[in-house]
C-alpha positions in Angstrom: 48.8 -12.7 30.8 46.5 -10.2 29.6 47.1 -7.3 26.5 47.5 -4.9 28.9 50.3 -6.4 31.2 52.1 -7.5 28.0 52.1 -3.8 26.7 53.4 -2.6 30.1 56.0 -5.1 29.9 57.3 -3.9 26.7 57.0 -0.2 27.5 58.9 -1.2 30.2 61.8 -2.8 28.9 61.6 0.0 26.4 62.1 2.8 29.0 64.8 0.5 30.5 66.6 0.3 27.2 66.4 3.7 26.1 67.9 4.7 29.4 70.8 2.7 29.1 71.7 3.8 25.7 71.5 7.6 27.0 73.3 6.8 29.8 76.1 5.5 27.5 75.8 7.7 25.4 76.1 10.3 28.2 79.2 8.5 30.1 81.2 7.5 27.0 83.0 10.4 26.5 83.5 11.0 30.4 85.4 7.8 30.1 87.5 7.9 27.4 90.6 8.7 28.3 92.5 12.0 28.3 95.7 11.9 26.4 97.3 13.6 29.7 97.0 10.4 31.2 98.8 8.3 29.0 102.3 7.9 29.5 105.1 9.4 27.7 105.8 8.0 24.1 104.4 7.1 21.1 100.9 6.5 22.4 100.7 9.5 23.6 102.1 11.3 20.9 99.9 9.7 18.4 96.7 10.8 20.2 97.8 14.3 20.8 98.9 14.3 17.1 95.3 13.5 16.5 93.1 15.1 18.6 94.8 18.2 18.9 96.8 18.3 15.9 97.2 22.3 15.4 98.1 22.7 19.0 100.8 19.7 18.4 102.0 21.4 15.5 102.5 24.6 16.9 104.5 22.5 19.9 106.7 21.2 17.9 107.5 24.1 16.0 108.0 25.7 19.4 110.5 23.4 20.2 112.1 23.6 17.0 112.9 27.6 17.7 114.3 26.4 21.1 116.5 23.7 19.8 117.9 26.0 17.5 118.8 29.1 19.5 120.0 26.4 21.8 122.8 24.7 19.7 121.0 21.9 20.2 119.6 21.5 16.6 122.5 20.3 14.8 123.2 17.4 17.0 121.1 14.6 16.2 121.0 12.6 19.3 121.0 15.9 21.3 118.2 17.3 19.1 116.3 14.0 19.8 116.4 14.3 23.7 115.7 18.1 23.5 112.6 17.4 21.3 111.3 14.6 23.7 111.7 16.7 26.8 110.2 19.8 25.1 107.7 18.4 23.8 106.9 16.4 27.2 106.7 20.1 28.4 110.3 19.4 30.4 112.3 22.5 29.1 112.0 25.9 29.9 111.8 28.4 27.2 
């Protein structure tokens, strides 16, 4: 092998590596999934919680209001199932 077929090779297998790092890069995010997807519980509350912690806040306090001027605040059990269906977006305000 000559110089010049040796550099050629390593711009080469530069290029290739450089473009599968930006692809990565690129499709990374695309894959990670959405906390939509995941299914109800404590999975999905903890990435809600934190990736969208203000809107998760503002749910729950939401769903506070409506438990209260409900009734359904002082029970805890009933305060419990109102919370997880509100908060699963199950209740109608």
């Amino acid at each position: 092998m000559d110089s010049k077929s040796t550099a050629r090779d390593v711009c080469a297998r530069l290029a290739v590596a450089a473009l599968a790092i930006t692809l990565a890069w690129l499709v990374g995010p695309a894959v990670a999934q959405s906390c939509k997807d995941l299914p109800p519980g404590p999975a999905k509350k903890q990435c809600m919680m934190q990736s969208h912690p203000e809107g998760f806040e503002k749910k729950k306090d939401r769903c506070l209001q409506l438990a209260e001027q409900r009734g359904s605040a002082g029970k805890a059990s009933g305060k419990k199932d109102f919370m997880q269906s509100c908060m699963q977006g199950n209740v109608n305000p």
